[in-house]
C-alpha positions in Angstrom: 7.7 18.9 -7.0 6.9 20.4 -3.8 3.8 21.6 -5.2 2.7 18.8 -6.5 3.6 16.8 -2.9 1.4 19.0 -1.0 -1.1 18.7 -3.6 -0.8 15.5 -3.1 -1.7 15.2 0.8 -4.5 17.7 0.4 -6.6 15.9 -2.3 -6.2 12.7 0.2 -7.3 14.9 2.9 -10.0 15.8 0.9 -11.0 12.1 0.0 -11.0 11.1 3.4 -13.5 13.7 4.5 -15.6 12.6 1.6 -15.6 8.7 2.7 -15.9 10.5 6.7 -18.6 12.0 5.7 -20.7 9.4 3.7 -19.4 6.5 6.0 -23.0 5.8 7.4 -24.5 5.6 3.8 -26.5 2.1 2.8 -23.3 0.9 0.7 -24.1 -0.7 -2.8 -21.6 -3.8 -3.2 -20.5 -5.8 -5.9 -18.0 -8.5 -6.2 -15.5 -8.3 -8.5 -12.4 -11.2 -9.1 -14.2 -13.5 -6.5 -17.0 -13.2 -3.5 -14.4 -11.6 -0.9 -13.2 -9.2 -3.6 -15.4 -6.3 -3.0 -15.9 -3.1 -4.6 -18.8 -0.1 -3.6 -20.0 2.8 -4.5 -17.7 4.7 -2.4 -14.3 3.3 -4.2 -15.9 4.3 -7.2 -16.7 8.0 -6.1 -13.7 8.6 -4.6 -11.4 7.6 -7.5 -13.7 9.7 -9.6 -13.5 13.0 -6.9 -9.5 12.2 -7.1 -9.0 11.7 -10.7 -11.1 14.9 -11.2 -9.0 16.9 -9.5 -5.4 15.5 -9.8 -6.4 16.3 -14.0 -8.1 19.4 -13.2 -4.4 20.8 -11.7 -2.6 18.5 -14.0 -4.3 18.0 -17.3 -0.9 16.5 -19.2 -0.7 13.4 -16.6 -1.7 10.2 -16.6 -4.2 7.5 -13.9 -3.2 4.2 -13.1 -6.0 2.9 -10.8 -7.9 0.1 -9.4 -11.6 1.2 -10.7 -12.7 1.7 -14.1 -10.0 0.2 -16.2 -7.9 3.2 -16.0 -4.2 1.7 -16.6 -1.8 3.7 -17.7 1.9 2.6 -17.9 3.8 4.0 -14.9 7.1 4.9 -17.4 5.0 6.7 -19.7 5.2 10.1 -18.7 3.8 11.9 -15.1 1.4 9.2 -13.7 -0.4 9.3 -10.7 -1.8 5.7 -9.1 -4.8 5.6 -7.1 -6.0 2.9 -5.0 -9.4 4.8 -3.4 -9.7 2.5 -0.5 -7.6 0.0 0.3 -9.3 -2.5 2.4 -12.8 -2.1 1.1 -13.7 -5.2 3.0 -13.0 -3.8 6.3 -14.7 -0.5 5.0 -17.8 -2.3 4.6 -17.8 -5.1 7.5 -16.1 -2.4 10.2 -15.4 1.2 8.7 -12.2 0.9 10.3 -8.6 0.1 9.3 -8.8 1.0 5.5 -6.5 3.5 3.6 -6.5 6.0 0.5 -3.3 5.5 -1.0 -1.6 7.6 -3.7 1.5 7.7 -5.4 3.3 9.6 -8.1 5.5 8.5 -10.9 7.7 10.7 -13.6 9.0 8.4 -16.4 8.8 5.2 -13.8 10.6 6.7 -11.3 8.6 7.2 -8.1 8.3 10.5 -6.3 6.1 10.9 -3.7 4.0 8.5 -1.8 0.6 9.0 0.3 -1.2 7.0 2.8 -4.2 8.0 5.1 -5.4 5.5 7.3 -8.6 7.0 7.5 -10.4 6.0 10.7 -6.5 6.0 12.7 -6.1 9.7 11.4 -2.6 8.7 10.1 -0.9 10.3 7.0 2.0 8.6 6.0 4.0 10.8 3.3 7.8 11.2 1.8 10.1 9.7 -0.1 12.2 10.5 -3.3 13.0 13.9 -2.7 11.1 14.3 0.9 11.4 12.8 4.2 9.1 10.2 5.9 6.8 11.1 8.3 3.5 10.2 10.1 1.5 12.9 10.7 4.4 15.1 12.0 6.9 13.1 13.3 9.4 12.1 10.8 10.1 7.9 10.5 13.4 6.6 11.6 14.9 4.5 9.2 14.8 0.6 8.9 16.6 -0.5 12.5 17.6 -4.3 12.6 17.3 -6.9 15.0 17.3 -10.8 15.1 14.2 -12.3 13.9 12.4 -13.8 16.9 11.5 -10.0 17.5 9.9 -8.9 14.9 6.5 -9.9 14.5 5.0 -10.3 10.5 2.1 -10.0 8.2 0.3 -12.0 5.4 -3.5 -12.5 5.5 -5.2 -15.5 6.8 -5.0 -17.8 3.6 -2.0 -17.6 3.0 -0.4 -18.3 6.3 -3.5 -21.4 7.2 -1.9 -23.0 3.6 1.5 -22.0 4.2 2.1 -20.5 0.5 5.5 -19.9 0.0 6.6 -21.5 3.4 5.1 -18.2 5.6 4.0 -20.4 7.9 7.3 -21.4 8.4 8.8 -18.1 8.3 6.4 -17.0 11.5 7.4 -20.0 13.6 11.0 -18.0 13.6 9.4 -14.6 14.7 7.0 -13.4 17.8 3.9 -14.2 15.1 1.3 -13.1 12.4 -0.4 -10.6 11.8 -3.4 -10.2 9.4 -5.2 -6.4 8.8 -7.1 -6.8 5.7 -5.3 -4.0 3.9 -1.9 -3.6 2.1 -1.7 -0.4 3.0 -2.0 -0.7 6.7 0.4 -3.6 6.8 2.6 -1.5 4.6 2.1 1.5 7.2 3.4 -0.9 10.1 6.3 -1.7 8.4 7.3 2.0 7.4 6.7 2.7 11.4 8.9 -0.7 12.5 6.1 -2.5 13.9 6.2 -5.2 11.5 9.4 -6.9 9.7 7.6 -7.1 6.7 4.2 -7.9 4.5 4.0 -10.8 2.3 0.6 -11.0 -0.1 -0.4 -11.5 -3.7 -1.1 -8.1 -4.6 -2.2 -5.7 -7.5 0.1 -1.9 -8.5 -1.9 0.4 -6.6 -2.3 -1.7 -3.5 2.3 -1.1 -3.6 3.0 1.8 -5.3 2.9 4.4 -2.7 4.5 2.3 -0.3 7.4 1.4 -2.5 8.5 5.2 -2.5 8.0 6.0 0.4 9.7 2.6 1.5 12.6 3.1 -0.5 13.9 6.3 1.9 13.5 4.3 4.8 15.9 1.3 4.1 13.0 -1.0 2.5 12.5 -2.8 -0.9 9.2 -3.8 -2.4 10.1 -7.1 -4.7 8.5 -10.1 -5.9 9.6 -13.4 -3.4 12.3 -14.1 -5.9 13.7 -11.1 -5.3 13.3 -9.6 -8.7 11.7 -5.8 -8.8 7.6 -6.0 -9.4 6.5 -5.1 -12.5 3.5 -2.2 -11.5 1.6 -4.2 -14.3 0.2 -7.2 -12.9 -1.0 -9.1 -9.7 2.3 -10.9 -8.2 3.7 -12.3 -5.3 5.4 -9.8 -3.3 6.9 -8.8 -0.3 8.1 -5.4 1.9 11.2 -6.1 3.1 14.5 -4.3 4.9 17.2 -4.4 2.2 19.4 -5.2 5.5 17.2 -8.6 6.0 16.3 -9.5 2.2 18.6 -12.4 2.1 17.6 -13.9 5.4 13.8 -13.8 4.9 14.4 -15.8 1.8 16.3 -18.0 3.0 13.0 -19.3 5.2 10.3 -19.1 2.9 12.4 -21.3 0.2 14.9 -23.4 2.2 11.9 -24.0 4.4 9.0 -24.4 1.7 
């Protein structure tokens, strides 16, 4: 597994030098789900460049990615899920604060996880088997304190229509904030600058952080509490396990 782990890093290393390299290019965009869901050239070359080489190593897994169609059931087998870049709005309006994320499943359960924040320089890796770290200092684990000092994150529409009483939620901490990527937010949390990320996201927007989550005292779950389903778009939420009950009781007492 350690092979494959330091594989793992390398090939996200690699795809970040790519996306350095090309980061001046005239993008081509297209809109995808609505007009603020973006996709470019670049998330589909990437992929490509990291689904070419995770099969070229590994010919017997499995993709499960956001480009292309390419969904392949996390419990079937040795899947690897790719979200390119994460944050492809930011990519395109301010080539900063956007993420390749990767994350690596054996019959559903989750191995390793790997985020770059590209433009930050920060490689976030671990979990299952392998400790947490940034870079190379390894991540303490989830360490509690009351509410009113932790700040939070959503993004904007969510918290300006107060969907599933966030709003509310926030008026109990030190505040909001929005990043335009799940995998940024999810990198604050793992690094105890946020309490936790609430959004309406997609598999490969969670998966790595879920894993790598997992060792540090943290739950990925739907805002029912019930485990996400790596299928389908839902509701969900990073969360201490220590402070699970509590946040719910806000966003549903409080809706």
């Amino acid at each position: 597994m350690e092979k494959k782990f330091n594989f793992a890093k390398q090939i996200v290393l690699n795809a970040a030098s790519y996306i350095k390299e090309h980061l001046n290019d005239q993008l081509q965009i297209e809109t995808k789900s609505s007009p603020t869901d973006l996709v470019t050239q670049m998330d589909k070359e990437v992929q490509d460049n990291l689904v070419t080489w995770i099969l070229e190593a590994y010919p017997a897994d499995h993709i499960l990615a956001e480009e292309n169609g390419l969904r392949h059931s996390i419990s079937d087998g040795n899947v690897w899920v790719i979200d390119p870049i994460d944050g492809t709005n930011n990519f395109v309006a301010q080539k900063a604060d956007f993420a390749v994320v990767l994350a690596y499943f054996e019959n559903g359960i989750g191995q390793f996880g790997v985020i770059y924040d590209v433009i930050g320089d920060k490689l976030y890796h671990g979990g299952g088997q392998f400790d947490v770290y940034c870079n190379e200092q390894k991540l303490p684990p989830y360490q509690d304190r009351p509410l009113n000092q932790f700040l939070i994150a959503s993004n904007a529409g969510i918290f300006e229509r107060n969907d599933w009483g966030i709003a509310d939620l926030a008026k109990e901490t030190l505040g909001v904030r929005v990043y335009g990527s799940a995998a940024i937010s999810f990198s604050k949390v793992l690094s105890g600058q946020l309490l936790t990320y609430i959004s309406y996201i997609c598999p490969w927007d969670y998966a790595a952080a879920s894993i790598i989550g997992e060792s540090l005292g943290y739950q990925i779950v739907t805002l029912t509490g019930d485990p996400v389903d790596f299928q389908t778009r839902q509701q969900i939420m990073m969360v201490p396990t220590d402070k699970l009950a509590e946040i719910q009781s806000y966003i549903y007492e409080r809706k």
